[in-house]
C-alpha positions as CSV (number, residue, x, y, z in Angstrom):
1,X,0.0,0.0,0.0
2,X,1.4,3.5,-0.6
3,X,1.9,5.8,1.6
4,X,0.3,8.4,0.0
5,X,-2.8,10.5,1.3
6,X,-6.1,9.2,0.3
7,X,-9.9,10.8,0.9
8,X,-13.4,10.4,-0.4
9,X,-14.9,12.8,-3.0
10,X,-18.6,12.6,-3.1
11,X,-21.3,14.4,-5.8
12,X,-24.3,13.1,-5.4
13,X,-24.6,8.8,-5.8
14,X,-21.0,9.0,-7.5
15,X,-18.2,8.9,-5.4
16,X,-14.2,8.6,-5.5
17,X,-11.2,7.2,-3.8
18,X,-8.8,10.0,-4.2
19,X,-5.0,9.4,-4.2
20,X,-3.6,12.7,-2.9
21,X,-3.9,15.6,-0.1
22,X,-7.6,17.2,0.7
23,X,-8.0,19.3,-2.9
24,X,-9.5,23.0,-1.9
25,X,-12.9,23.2,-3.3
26,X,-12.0,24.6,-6.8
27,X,-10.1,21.8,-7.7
28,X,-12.6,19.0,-5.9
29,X,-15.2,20.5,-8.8
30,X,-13.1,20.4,-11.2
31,X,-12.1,16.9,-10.8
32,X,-15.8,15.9,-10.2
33,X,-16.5,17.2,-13.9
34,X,-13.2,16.1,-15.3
35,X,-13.8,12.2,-14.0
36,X,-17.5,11.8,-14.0
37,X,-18.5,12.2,-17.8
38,X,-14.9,12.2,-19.3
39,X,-15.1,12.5,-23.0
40,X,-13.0,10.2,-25.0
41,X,-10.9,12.1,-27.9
42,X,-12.2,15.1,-27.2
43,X,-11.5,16.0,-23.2
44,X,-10.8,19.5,-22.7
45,X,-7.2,20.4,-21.4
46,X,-7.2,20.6,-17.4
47,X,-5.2,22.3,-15.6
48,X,-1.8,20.3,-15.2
49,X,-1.9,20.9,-11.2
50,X,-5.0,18.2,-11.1
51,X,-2.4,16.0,-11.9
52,X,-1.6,16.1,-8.2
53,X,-5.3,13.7,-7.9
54,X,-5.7,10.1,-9.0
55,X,-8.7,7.9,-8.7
56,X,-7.3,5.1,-6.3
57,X,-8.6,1.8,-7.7
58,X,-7.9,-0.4,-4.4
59,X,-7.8,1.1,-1.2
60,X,-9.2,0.3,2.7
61,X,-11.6,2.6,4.2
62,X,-9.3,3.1,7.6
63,X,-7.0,5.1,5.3
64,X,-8.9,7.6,4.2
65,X,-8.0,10.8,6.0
66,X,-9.9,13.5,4.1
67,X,-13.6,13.8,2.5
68,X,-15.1,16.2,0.2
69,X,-18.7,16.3,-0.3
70,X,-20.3,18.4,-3.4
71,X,-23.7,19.7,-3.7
72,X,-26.3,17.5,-5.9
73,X,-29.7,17.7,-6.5
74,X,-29.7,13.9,-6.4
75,X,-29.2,11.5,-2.9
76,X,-26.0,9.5,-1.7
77,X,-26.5,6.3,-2.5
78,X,-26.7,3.6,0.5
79,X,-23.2,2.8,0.3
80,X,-21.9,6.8,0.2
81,X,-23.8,7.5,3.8
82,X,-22.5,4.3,5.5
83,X,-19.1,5.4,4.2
84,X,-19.8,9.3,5.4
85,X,-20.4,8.4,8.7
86,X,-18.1,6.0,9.5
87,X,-15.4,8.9,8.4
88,X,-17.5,11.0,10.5
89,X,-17.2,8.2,13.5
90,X,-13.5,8.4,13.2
91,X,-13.4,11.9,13.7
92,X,-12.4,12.4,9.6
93,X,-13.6,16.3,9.1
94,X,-16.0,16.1,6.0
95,X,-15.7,19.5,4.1
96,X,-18.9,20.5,2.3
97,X,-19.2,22.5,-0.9
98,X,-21.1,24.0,-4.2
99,X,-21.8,22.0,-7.1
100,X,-19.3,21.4,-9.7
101,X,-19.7,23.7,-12.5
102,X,-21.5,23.8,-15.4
């Protein structure tokens, strides 16, 4: 396992395991656009410093130190608000925020 930071980055019934440190709330949209409807041939150019995020494809919920939660007009799913408040159990601060843009 790497020792690098992971957290949770919810919008809505989507959510991700996020290799890297707590994004601020800019870059937490961005990446919500840039990973939930990516557009194959014809992605726009993102800003090189969201390189600093990467989905994490295996990881154990113990380690996740950071969450992120983005405004939806749709519900967590089941398996997003047992996750949320067992971060919330551990103490794991759970910043809230706007809708990703556009």
């Amino acid at each position: 396992m790497s020792a690098q930071e992971q957290g949770l980055l919810v919008h809505g019934s989507n959510h991700f395991i996020v290799n890297g440190p707590r994004p601020p709330l800019a870059d937490a949209r961005l990446l919500v656009r840039k990973w939930e409807m990516p557009v194959p041939g014809a992605a726009p150019r993102w800003p090189a410093h969201l390189d600093a995020w990467s989905i994490c494809r295996k990881a154990l919920r113990e380690n996740l130190r950071w969450a992120v939660v983005l405004q939806s007009g749709h519900p967590h799913s089941a398996a997003v608000e047992q996750l949320l408040a067992e971060l919330r159990a551990r103490g794991v601060a759970i910043e809230e925020g706007p809708a990703p843009l556009g």
